[in-house]
C-alpha positions, 0 to 999 in steps of 0.5 A: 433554472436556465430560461426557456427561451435561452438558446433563442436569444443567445443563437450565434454563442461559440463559447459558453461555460455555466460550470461550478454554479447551482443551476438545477432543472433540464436542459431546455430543448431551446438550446438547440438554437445555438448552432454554432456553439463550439464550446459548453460546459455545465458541468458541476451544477445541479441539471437533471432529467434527459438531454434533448436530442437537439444537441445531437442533431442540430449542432454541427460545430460542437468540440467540447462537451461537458457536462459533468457532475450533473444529475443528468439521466436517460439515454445519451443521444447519439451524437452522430453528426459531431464529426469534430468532436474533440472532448466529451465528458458525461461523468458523474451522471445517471446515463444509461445506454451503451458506449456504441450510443455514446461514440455514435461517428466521433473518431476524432475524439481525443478525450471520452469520460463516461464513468460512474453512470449505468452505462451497460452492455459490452465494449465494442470493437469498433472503439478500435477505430478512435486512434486519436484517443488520449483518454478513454475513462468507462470505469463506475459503469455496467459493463461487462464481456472481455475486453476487446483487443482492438481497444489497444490499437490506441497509439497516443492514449495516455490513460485507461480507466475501465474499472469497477465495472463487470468484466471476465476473461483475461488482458488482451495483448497490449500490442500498440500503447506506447504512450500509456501511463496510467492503467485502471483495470481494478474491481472487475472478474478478470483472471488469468496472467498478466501479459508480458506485453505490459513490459514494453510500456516503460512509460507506466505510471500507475498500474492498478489491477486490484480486486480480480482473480488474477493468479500464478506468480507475480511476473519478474518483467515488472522491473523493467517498468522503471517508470512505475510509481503507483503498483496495486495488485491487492485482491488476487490469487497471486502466489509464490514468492515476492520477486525480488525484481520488484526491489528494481523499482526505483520510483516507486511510492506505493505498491499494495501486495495484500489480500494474496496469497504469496509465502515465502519472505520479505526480500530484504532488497525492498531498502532499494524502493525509494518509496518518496526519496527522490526530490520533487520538482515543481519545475518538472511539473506534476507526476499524476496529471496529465495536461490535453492541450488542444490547437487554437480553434477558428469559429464560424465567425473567424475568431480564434480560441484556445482550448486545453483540458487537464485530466482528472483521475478517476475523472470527474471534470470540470472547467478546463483552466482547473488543475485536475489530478490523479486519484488514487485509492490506498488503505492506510490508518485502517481505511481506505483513502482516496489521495490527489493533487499534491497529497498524492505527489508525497503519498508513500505506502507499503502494503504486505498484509493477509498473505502468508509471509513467514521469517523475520521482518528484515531489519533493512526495512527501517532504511525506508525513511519516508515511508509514511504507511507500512502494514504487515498485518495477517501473515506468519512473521516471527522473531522480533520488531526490528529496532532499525524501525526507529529510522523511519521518521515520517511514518504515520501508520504503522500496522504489524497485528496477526502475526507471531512478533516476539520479544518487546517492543523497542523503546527506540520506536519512540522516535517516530513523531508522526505515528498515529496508528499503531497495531501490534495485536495478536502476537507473542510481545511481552514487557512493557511497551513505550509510554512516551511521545506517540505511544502515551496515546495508545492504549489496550485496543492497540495491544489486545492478544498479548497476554505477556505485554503489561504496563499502566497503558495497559491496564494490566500490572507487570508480574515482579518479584515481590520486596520480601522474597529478595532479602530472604533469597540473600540471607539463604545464601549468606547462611550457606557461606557460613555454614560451609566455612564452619564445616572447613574449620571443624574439619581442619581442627578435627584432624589435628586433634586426633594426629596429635592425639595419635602421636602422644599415644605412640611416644608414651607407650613403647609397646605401641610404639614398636607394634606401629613401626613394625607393621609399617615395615612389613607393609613397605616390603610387601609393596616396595620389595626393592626400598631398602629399610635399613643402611 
């Protein structure tokens, strides 16, 4: 615990940072001695209990706030006399009380982190006026209403997180974001079309609207963000065909379209997505992390320091000199995961699955080499499992259940070395599947609901043709070739038997004899009239 006195002996401080420690307890009230404090971090200890108001109306110099991952609750005080205010994180906390308490006069905010606490209310409009905000993070909250269209009158925000929250209706116009890379609006009840305004930010990141009741078809103009790394439009009522301006997409790495309702086919252009193979550059710095760096800052006493925050995506912050990064949530291996930092940067994953895709599995598919999570689970796919799979090396999860998959399973997939989870049930394979590498630790849970697959590592023996029947098959076969040679010679010798038995007849007995040629003269005149018998 911190001491009771501790702002009373410390009252000409501008720089304190108590992060990533245990400190536990409240936040004395004494603390409000430290009226020139320009810089506090607490963030990641074990604080609880309210605020004192004195940190809201006795500190005049205050920029940096940070009190994240605390156990922090009650009302945030209004913080209406910190004019300067530049960064204020709360995340991660049990505040409650609405975003106007929290804003109180702080237009100059640049970064405002409230998520995962029980803020509730609406979002104001007058949030509009922070035109300096370069990131807004509400999401975890209580909030609920529409989103007001005065919160995209931001010009330099780079980062909007208002997910998991209970907000309706439909996106405003995104008519002044210029700078927006990275867009949360996911787990709410929002609805409608997506606004083609959203087009014209080239500079889009990330686009997560997943688990709302977005519907109509999935818009052309998504192509044109060419910028787009991460698309996730699980969880909605989207319909109709998958465009093939997606195929556009040149740096993308994950795209989850599941839980909708498109039909149609898989568009074989989908070989174009780079899903992962275009190079990183660790000179070019990371894609999900964005660095806020503030301009040197002179305290009362004259001295200078600097300070810089990097943002942490969904945004629970820590000390400023930390690398902090985006985080982002996709279902692989049969759960859902939350990837960051570097693991992040060399996540790629596709996601079709419970939809209503029918045809065949294009085989340009298995061009998508550094795939590493593909799932086409719950949809009408038919034909076979296309042997081109066999190119995608670096895949990890792999999931094609629920469908209506036929012939058997190639023995080339053998050659995927990292292949964990493999799904292939409920669908019409049969033979037996690969035992070798990856595929000697599958087992029936893998296969189940394929009643002509077989197989040791199934449990389930092949149905062949027993040794017996194979012989008896063959001697059948040879009897009849003797038999038929036996009827040709019989026949041969038959013939002969009886025209030299004919003949002999004719030569001994002249009465026969003449009888013989006499019909055989009179049936020549009745058929050749004009064949002359005698010369």
């Amino acid at each position: 615990m911190l001491p009771k006195d501790f702002g009373i002996l410390l009252p000409n401080v501008t720089y304190l940072n108590f992060s990533m420690n245990s400190f536990e307890g409240n936040i004395l009230s004494s603390i409000g001695k430290m009226k020139d404090i320009v810089y506090m971090d607490f963030s990641n200890n074990n604080f609880s209990g309210k605020l004192p108001k004195q940190m809201a109306t006795d500190w005049n110099n205050l920029l940096y706030l940070m009190l994240s991952n605390n156990f922090l609750s009650g009302n945030v005080p209004k913080f209406y006399n910190l004019e300067q205010m530049k960064v204020l994180y709360l995340d991660n906390n049990n505040f409650s009380g609405t975003i106007e308490d929290v804003l109180g006069n702080n237009t100059r905010l640049t970064m405002l982190s409230i998520s995962n606490n029980s803020i509730s209310g609406t979002i104001p409009s007058s949030i509009g006026m922070f035109r300096d905000m370069r990131g807004l993070l509400l999401g975890e909250n209580l909030l609920e209403g529409e989103i007001p269209s005065e919160i995209f009158n931001m010009p330099y925000l780079e980062i909007m997180d208002l997910s998991q929250n209970k907000l309706t209706g439909s996106i405003p116009k995104l008519n002044n974001l210029p700078s927006l890379k990275f867009l949360y609006l996911g787990n709410n009840n929002l609805s409608g079309s997506i606004p083609f305004n959203l087009s014209r930010n080239s500079r889009l990141r990330l686009l997560d609207l997943r688990d709302n009741k977005f519907s109509g078809k999935c818009p052309n103009w998504m192509g044109n963000l060419s910028e787009l790394r991460v698309l996730l439009l699980g969880g909605n009522n989207f319909e109709g065909d998958i465009p093939t301006q997606l195929c556009l997409l040149k740096n993308i790495t994950i795209m989850d379209l599941s839980r909708n309702m498109f039909n149609a086919s898989i568009p074989s252009c989908f070989q174009n997505l780079s899903f992962g193979q275009y190079d990183y550059d660790d000179n070019y710095g990371p894609i999900f992390e964005i660095e806020m760096q503030i301009s040197a800052i002179r305290n009362p006493s004259g001295s200078l320091f600097y300070g810089s925050t990097r943002l942490d995506l969904p945004f629970s912050a820590a000390s400023p000199h930390d690398d902090l990064h985006l985080e982002v949530e996709f279902r692989t291996k049969n759960n859902d995961y939350f990837y960051k930092g570097k693991v992040l940067e060399n996540m790629t994953g596709l996601d079709l699955s419970c939809n209503t895709l029918t045809g065949i599995i294009p085989s340009q598919i298995g061009d998508l080499q550094q795939i590493r999570a593909l799932n086409l689970s719950h949809n009408y796919l038919s034909g076979y499992i296309p042997i081109t799979f066999s190119n995608l090396t670096q895949i990890e999860s792999l999931d094609l259940s629920y469908n209506n998959l036929s012939g058997k399973i190639p023995y080339e997939l053998t050659e995927m070395k990292f292949l964990s989870i493999f799904n292939v049930s409920y669908n019409n394979l049969s033979g037996t599947p690969p035992s070798t590498g990856q595929f000697q630790d599958f087992d029936d849970e893998n296969y189940r609901g394929n009643p002509s697959l077989c197989g040791p590592l199934l449990n389930r023996k092949c149905e062949a043709p027993s040794p017996s029947s194979q012989p008896n098959d063959n001697s059948e076969e040879k009897e009849t070739e003797v038999d038929m040679i036996s009827f040709y010679w019989s026949f041969i010798g038959s013939y002969i038997t009886i025209l030299v038995a004919f003949i002999t007849v004719l030569c001994i007995n002249a009465r026969w004899r003449m009888a013989w040629f006499y019909y055989i003269s009179k049936l020549m005149r009745t058929c050749f009239p004009n064949f002359p018998l005698y010369w």
